[in-house]
C-alpha positions as CSV (number, residue, x, y, z in Angstrom):
1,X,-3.1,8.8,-23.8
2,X,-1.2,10.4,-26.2
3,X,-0.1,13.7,-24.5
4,X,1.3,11.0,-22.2
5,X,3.1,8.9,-24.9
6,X,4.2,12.6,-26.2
7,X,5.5,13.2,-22.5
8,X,7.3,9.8,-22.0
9,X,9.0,10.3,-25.4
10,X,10.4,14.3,-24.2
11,X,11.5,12.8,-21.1
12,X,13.6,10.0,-22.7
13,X,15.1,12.9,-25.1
14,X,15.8,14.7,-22.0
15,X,13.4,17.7,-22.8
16,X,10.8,17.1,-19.7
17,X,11.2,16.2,-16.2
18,X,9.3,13.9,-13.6
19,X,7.9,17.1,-11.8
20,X,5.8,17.7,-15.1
21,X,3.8,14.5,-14.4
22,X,1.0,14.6,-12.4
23,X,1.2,13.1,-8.4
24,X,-1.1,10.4,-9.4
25,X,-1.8,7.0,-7.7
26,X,-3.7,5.7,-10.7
27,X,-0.9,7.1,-13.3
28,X,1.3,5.0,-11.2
29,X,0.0,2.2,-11.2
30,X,-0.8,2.2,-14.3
31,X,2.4,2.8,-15.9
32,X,3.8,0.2,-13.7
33,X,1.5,-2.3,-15.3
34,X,2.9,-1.4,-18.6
35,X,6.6,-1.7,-17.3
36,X,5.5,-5.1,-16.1
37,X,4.3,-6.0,-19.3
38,X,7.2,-4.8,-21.7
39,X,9.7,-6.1,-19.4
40,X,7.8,-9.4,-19.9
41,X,7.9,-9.2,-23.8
42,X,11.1,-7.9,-24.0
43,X,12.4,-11.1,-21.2
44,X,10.6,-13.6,-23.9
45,X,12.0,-12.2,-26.5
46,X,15.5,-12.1,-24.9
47,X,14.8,-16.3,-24.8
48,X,13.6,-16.1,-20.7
49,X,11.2,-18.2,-19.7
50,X,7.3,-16.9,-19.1
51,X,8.3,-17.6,-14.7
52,X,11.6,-16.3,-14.6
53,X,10.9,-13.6,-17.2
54,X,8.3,-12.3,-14.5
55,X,10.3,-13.1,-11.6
56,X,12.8,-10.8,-12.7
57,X,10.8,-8.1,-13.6
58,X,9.0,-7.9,-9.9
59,X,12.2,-8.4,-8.3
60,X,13.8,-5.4,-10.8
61,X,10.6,-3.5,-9.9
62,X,10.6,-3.6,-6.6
63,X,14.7,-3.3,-6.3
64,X,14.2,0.0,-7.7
65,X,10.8,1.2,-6.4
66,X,12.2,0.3,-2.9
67,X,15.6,2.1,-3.8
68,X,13.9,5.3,-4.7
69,X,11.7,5.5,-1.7
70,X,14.0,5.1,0.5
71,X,16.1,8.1,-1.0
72,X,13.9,10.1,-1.3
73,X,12.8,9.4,2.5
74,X,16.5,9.9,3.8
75,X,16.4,13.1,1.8
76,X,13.1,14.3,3.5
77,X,11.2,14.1,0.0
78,X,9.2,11.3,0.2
79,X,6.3,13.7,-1.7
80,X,8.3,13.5,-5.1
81,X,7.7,9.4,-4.9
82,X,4.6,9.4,-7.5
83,X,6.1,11.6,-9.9
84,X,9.5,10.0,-9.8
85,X,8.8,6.5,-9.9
86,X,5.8,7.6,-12.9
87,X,8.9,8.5,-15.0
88,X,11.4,5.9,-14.1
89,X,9.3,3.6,-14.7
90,X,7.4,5.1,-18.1
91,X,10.9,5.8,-19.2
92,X,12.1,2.1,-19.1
93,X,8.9,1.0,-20.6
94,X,9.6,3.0,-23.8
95,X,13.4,1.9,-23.5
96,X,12.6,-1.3,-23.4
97,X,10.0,-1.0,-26.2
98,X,13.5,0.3,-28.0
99,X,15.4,-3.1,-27.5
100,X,13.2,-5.2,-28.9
101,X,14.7,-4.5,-32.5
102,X,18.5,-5.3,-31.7
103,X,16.8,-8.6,-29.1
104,X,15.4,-9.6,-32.5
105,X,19.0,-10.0,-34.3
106,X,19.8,-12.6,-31.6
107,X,22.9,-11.1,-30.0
108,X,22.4,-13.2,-26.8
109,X,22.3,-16.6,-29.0
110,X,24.9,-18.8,-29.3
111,X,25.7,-17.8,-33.0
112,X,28.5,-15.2,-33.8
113,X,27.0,-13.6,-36.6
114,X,27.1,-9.9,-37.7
115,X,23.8,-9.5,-37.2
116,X,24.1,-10.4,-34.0
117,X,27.2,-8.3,-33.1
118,X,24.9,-5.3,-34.8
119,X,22.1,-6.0,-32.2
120,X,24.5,-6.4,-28.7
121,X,26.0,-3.0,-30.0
122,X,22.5,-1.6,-30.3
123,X,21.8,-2.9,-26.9
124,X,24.6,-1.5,-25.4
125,X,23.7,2.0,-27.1
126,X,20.3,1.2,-25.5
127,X,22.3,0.7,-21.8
128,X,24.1,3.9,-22.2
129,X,20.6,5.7,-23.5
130,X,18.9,4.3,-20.2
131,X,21.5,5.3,-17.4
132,X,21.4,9.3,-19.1
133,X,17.5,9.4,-19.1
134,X,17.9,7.5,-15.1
135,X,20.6,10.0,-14.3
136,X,18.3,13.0,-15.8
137,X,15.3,11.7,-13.9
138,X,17.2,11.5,-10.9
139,X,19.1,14.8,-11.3
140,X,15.6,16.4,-11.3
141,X,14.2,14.3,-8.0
142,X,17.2,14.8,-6.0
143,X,18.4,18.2,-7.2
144,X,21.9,17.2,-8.3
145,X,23.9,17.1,-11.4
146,X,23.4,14.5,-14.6
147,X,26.8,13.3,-13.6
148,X,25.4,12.2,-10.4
149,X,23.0,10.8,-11.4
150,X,24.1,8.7,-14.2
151,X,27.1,7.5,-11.7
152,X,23.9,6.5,-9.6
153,X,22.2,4.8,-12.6
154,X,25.4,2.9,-13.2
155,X,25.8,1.7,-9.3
156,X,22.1,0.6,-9.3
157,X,22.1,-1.3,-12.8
158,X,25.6,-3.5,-11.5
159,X,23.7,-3.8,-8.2
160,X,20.3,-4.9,-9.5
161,X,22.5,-7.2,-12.1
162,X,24.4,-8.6,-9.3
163,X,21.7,-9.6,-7.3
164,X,19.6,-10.6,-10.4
165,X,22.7,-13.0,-11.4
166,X,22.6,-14.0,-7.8
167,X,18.8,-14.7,-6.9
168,X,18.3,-16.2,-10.5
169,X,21.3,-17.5,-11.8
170,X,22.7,-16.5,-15.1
């Protein structure tokens, strides 16, 4: 478990890459339980409800799972799926894990404090952290550059926002 931990922490600081995870079914599904489960935490903690918090963590889930395959299907890698998804979605696990600190100064409440400026510029250090580590996972699935796929990170967080907004309101 820890070698694992260790892993998803070099990947996040850029220093591994989703082709040193095993292809593993089990891993996967596994990991995803965990995503499921910070993204839960991290929606009650952002002031979601227990429903809505989970809706939107399937829907986000299977927005990008679905995104991914079909990808790397169009790009005749449909093999690199387990190993891809493993670190997308261990990656936002321990990213998520991250915003829980600035969540807890309340910078989505209805209070202008400093505090809670401090904590919506931590979270917005957190965005920027999370479309680098997307763009390096995706830079090694898809054999292009970080730019790429950071500017892909960026189109699928405003796309999965938009629908998100859309399907859920808010």
């Amino acid at each position: 478990m820890q070698v694992l931990i260790r892993y998803y922490i070099e990947l996040c600081l850029l220093r591994r890459a989703p082709q040193d995870l095993p292809a593993s079914t089990a891993l996967f599904w596994t990991v995803l339980a965990v995503d499921l489960a910070v993204g839960l935490v991290v929606g009650l903690a952002a002031g979601l409800p227990l429903g809505a918090s989970l809706a939107q963590d399937l829907f986000e889930a299977a927005l990008m799972l679905g995104a991914l395959y079909a990808g790397l299907y169009l790009t005749r890698h449909p093999e690199r799926f387990l190993q891809s998804a493993s670190a997308l979605l261990g990656s936002s696990a321990l990213i998520s894990l991250a915003a829980l600190a600035p969540l807890s100064l309340n910078p989505t409440g209805s209070e202008e404090t400093d505090a809670a400026a401090l904590g919506a510029l931590l979270l917005l250090a957190i965005l920027a952290w999370s479309i680098v580590v997307t763009g390096h996972i995706l830079r090694h699935t898809f054999a292009i550059g970080l730019g790429q796929g950071a500017a892909i990170a960026v189109a699928f967080q405003i796309l999965a926002i938009s629908l998100l907004g859309g399907l859920f309101g808010g």
